[in-house]
N, C-alpha and C positions, 0 to 999 in steps of 0.2 A: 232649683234646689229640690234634691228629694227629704221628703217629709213624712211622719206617724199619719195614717189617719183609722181612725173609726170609723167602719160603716154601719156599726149599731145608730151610735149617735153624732157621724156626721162630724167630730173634731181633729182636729189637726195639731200634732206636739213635733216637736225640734226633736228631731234624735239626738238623744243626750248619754251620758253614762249610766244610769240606772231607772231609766224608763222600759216595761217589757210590756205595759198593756195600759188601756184607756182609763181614767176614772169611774168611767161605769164599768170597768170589771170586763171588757171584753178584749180578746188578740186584735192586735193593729196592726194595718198592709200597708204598704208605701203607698203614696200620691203618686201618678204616673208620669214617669217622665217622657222625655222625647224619644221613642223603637225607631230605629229600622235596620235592614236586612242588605246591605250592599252586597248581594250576592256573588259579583265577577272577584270582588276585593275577598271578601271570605275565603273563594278557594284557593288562594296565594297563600292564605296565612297559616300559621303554624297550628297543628292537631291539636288543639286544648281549647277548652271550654271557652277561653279569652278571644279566638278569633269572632266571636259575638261581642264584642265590646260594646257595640253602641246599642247595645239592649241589656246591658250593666249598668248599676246603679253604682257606679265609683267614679267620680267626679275627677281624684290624682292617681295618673299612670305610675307617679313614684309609692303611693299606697298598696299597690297592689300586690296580695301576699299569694305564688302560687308554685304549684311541685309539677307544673306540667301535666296537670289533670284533664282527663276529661277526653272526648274520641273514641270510645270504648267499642271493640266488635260487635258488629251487627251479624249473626250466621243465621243458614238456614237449620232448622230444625230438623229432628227425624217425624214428620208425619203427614199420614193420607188425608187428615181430615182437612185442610186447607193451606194457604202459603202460611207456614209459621215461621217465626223471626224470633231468634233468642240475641236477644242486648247485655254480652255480657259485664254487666257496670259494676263487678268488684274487680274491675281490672285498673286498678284505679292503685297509689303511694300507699296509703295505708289499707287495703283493702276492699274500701266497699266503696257505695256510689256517696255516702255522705261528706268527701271530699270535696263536692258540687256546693253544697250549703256551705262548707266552712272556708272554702277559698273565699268565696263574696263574703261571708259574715269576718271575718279576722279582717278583711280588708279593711272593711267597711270602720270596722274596729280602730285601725291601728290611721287611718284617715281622720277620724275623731280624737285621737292621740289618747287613747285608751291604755293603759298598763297592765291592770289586772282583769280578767274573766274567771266565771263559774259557769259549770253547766251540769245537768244531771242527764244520765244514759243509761242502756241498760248495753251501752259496750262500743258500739262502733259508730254511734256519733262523738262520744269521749273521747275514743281515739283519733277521728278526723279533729276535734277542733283542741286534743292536748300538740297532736303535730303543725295545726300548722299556726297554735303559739309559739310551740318552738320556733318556726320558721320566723314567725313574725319578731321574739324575743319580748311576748307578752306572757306575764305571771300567770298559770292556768291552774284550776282546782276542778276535780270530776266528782260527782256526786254519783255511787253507780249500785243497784242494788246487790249484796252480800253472792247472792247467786250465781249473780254474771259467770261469764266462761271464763277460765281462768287468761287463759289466751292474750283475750280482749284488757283483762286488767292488767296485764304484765306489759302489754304494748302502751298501754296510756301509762302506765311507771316510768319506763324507758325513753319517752317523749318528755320527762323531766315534769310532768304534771301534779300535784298533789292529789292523792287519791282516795277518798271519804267512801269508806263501806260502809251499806245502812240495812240493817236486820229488816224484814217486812216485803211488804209488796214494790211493785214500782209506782207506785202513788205515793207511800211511804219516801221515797226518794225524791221525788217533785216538793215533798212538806218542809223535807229535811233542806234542801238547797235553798227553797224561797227565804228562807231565814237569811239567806248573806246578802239578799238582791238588793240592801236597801242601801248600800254603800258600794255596791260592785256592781260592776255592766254582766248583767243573763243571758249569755252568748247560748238561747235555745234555741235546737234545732225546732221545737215544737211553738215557742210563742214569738219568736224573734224572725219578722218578714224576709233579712236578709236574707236568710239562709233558704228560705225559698226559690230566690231571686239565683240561689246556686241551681237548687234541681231543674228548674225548668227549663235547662240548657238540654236536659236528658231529653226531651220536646225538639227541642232545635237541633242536636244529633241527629238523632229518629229522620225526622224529617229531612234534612240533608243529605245522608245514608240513604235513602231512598229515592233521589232528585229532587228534592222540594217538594214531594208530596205525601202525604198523610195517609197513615195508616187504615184503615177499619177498625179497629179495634187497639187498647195497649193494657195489658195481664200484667198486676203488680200486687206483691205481699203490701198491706196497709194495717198501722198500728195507729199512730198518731197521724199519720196520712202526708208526712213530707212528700213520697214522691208522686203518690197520686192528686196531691195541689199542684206540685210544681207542675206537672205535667198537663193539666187545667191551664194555670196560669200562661204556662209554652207554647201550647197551645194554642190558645185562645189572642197569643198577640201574635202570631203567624197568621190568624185566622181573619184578624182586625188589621194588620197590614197585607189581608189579602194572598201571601204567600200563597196558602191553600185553600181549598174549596171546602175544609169541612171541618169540625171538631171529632177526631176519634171518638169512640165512644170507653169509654174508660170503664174495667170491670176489676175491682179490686179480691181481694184475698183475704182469712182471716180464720186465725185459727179454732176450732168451736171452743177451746178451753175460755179463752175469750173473744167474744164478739158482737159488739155494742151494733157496729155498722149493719153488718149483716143482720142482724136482729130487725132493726127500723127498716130494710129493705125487704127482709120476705115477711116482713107482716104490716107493710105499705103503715109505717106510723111519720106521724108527720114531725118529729124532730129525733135523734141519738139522744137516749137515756143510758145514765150508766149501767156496768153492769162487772158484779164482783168475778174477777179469774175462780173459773170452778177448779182448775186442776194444775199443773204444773204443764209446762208444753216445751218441745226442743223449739220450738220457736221462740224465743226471746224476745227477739226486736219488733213482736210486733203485738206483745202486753199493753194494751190498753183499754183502762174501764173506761173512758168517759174521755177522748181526745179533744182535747184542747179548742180547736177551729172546726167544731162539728157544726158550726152553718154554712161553713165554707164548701165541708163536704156535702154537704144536702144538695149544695148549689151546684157542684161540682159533677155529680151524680144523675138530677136531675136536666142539668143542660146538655149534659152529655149523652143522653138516653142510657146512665150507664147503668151495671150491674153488681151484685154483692154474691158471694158462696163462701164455703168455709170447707175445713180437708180437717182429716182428724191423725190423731198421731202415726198410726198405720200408715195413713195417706201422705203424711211427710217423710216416713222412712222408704217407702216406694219412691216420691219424689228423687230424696237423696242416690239413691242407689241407682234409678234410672239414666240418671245427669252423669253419675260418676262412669257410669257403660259409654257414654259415650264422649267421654274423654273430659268432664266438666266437673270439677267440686266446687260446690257450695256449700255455705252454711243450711242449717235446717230452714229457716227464716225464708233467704230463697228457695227453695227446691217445694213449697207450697204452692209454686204455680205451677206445676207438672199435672197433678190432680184437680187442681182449677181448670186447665185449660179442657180436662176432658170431662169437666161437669157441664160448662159454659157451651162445650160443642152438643151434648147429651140432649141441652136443654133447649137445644137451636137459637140460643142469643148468639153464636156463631157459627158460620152459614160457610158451606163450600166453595162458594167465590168471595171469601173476604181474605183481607191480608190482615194477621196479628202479629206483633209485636210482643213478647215476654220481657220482663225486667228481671235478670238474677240480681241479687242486691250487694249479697257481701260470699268472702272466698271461703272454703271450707277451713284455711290453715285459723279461722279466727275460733273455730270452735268444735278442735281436738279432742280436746278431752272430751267431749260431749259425743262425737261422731268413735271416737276409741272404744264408750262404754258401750253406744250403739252392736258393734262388732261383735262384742263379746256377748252377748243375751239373745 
């Protein structure tokens, strides 16, 4: 049986309905159950995240809430400066890769015989976990800040979700929703492990998409840090079943408006301290003063020899526009590893015989209006 545990303080809780983190105040990761990787049986089976079963944490095949997710293109990129690898994962039911966290989390959900969830986003985790309440026919409420693209808000209405605008930052949004968690299950992409146990498949792709073996490097926009965990986490039990020979080195993204990570990485500090959003950014989804699991990412970062940079507004509108030349739209959020990838090279953290990997995260149709006003200015 999978179980809460703390690695602060080492305790162990029942996943229950409205449990989201430890007594002592820290995020909790599942106890590990039994991995492996039957590989000859995996390529028989169908494209979606699901043909990893036995490295899912869902105990009833009748639980299982899913849209077919998951499989997403691996292409080559346009460039000289090494083998680059663009993953495109908002090719995904609603959109973006956060369909990976909500498939396992609503499962996982509706296995505990769960009814109602809450969660707060700043767009396209609200909409992966308002659809696949739907899917599941579990009551869902989104807590999203006032900002959000309209886009995003209009697709979590339409998935039948209830939808709570809240004036302020997106901290303001996290204050605003913990008020329901004390009677409702907090189906967060940010403190809730399940939904982890979704991205990490984005690991197990990668690595299949390539024979069973492991990248050099993997380029990802990181706010709260879902996919650059999950991809630790994929990682790293590919790595412990041996699969591969290596852990990627994982080089995250971030936008200077805000940038906690980045900050503790170029000026070698030894934990994430907060840090207030100076300015408004087209990047959205990746607004965070102070993420949730930031020992996770120390650890993350650290094992992985990985790296931090950040791209400034300029640098995501270049990103956008570059993507879109060659036949790809993204939202702003994605198109910040365009400009990554060529600081990373700049800086020789990535070398002319390695192989990278980019993560787009979510599709441009989520944030129109926003790429519309772009056009016109």
């Amino acid at each position: 049986m999978v179980n809460y545990l703390c690695h602060v303080c080492d305790t162990t809780f029942s996943v229950d309905i409205t449990r989201y983190k430890c007594e002592c105040g820290s995020p909790l990761n599942l106890t590990q159950s039994e991995i492996y990787f039957p590989i000859e049986e995996i390529k028989n089976r169908d494209n979606n995240l699901w043909r990893y079963r036995e490295a899912l944490p869902i105990a009833n095949e009748s639980s299982i809430v899913s849209l077919n997710e998951g499989m997403t293109p691996l292409i080559p990129a346009s460039s000289s400066a090494c083998d680059h690898r663009l993953k495109l994962d908002f090719v995904f039911p609603t959109g973006s890769y956060k369909d990976r966290g909500a498939s396992i989390l609503l499962s996982k959900a509706r296995e505990i015989g769960i009814r109602e969830v809450v969660e707060d986003s700043s767009g396209n985790a609200g909409a992966a976990i308002a659809a696949y309440s739907a899917k599941a026919d579990i009551d869902c409420t989104i807590y999203c800040p006032s900002t959000t693209s309209a886009g995003k808000l209009t697709q979590i209405s339409m998935h039948g979700a209830k939808l709570k605008l809240i004036e302020g930052s997106r901290a303001h949004t996290t204050q605003a929703v913990l008020q329901a968690t004390g009677t409702t299950f907090y189906a967060s992409h940010n403190w809730n492990p399940f939904f982890l146990e979704g991205t990490k498949t984005l690991a197990f792709e990668i690595t299949e998409q390539l024979g069973w073996k492991a990248p050099d490097g993997v380029i990802c926009p990181v706010g709260f840090g879902s996919i650059y965990l999950g991809l630790y986490i994929g990682f790293k039990q590919l790595y412990d079943q041996k699969i591969i020979k290596k852990i990627p080195r994982l080089l995250g993204v971030q936008s200077e408006a805000c940038c906690p990570i980045y900050q503790t990485y170029h000026y070698n500090q030894p934990k994430i301290t907060k840090m207030a959003l100076r300015h408004e950014t087209l990047a959205e989804g990746i607004i965070s003063e102070l993420p949730v699991r930031s020992k996770m990412i120390m650890e993350a970062m650290n094992t992985t020899d990985g790296a931090f940079t950040i791209v400034s507004e300029e640098n995501i509108k270049d990103g956008i526009k570059i993507l879109a030349k060659q036949g790809i739209y993204v939202e702003p959020t994605s198109a910040v590893i365009v400009k990554a990838f060529d600081h990373f090279t700049q800086t020789k953290i990535i070398r002319g015989n390695d192989l990278i990997v980019s993560v787009l995260t979510g599709s441009g149709l989520k944030a129109t209006d926003k790429l519309t006003k772009m056009l016109s200015t």
